[in-house]
Residue, then its C-alpha position, 0 to 999 in steps of 0.5 A: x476085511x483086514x483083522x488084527x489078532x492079538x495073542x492074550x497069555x495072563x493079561x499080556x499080548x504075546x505071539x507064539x511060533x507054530x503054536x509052541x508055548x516055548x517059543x514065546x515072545x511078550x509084546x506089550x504088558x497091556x492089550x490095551x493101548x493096541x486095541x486103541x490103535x487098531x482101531x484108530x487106524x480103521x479096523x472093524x473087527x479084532x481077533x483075540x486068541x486066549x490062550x490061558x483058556x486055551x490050555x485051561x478053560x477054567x482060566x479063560x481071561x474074561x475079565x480082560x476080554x470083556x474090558x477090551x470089548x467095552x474099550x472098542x467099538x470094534x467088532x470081536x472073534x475069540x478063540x482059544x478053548x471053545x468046548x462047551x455051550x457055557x464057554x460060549x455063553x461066557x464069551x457072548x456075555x463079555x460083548x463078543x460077537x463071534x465065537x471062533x471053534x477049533x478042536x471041538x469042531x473035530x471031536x464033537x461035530x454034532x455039538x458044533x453043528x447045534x451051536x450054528x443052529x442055535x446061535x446062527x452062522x455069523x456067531x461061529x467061525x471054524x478055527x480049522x489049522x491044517x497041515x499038508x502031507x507030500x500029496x498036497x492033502x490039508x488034514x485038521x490039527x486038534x488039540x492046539x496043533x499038537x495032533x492031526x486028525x484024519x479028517x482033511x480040511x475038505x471033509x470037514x467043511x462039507x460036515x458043516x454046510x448042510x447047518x449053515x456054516x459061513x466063515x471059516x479061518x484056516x491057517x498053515x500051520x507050518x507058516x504060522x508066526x514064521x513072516x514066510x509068506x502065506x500058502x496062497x494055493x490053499x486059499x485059492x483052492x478053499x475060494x474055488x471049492x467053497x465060493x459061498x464061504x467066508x475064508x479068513x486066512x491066518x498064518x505067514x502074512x509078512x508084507x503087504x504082497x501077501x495081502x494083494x495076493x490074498x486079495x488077487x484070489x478073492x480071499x475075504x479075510x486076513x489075519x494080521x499078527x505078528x506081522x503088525x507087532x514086528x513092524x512089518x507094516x502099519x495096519x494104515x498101509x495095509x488097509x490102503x493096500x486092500x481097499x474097502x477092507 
């Protein structure tokens, strides 16, 4: 699947570089008009990152986030904030379909491991953002990228198989909203450890090269963002270049 992600700050469709909100840029006033395009072209699902409750889930965007699912017939992943069962009962509750967990993941596996119980595994997806030391090694960021866990990427997918888990996003964080190209060997790595496992890849997709090669290494997924919003290509094109997407 090919999935357009938009990045929500009070209402308005932004993207961050590297996850640092003062690097900010404002894309359009209303999600709105986008989300209709995305699904015009032949998307079927769409990844939205609230970031209002990513900092405060208190201000987390409901009211937009359950106009934009009754504007779509496009499936829906939100992250941003996830840290409590009433926080995904919310987003269930505004016509999403897929809760997408980061840092609680770390902090409070027990938790994580409940709720793909609960709720099964196709209502959860693993936000697992990662940075590589010199030696190659994918260690988990926390608390939006501000924090690396000492868990690697591997030891926390294997905390989470014996309870279900199925898809997972990773993104490099040191390629996120840079339009460098995407950090192929991780990906090939997650497939070739975890065949049975959903990879959606996130971060650094700049052309339509980046997908054919995601596609090349069996990669199931891929986050587009900033590379639509910039013109990079057209969600058109690239559904063309990964066909059955």
């Amino acid at each position: 699947m090919l999935i357009p992600a938009l990045d929500l700050i009070n209402g308005e469709v932004v993207r961050l570089q590297q996850g640092d909100f003062a690097r900010q840029t404002t894309f359009a006033s209303n999600p709105l008009p986008i989300v209709a395009d995305y699904q015009q072209a032949g998307a079927q699902w769409l990844h939205l990152v609230d970031l209002d409750g990513a900092r405060d889930p208190a201000k987390r965007q409901l009211a937009l986030l359950k106009d934009i699912t009754s504007a779509t017939t496009m499936n829906v992943q939100v992250g941003g904030g996830i840290r409590s069962q009433a926080d995904l009962e919310g987003l269930f509750n505004a016509g999403v379909q897929r809760v997408v967990v980061g840092s609680v993941a770390v902090r409070e596996p027990r938790l994580v491991q409940q709720w793909l119980e609960t709720y099964g595994p196709d209502a959860i997806v693993l936000a697992l953002d990662v940075n590589i030391d010199a030696n190659g090694v994918a260690y988990v960021a926390t608390h939006g990228w501000q924090e690396t866990s000492e868990l690697t990427l591997n030891q926390l997918i294997d905390a989470y198989l014996p309870y279900g888990l199925r898809h997972v996003l990773c993104t490099d964080i040191s390629r996120d909203g840079m339009l460098s190209g995407c950090n192929i060997a991780l990906y090939r790595q997650l497939k070739t450890d975890y065949p049975q496992i959903q990879v959606q890849a996130s971060g650094g997709v700049a052309g339509l090269k980046d997908l054919e090669l995601l596609q090349a290494i069996g990669c199931d997924a891929a986050i587009l963002g900033k590379a639509l919003l910039t013109g990079q290509f057209t969600l058109e094109e690239a559904l063309i270049c990964w066909p059955n997407a």
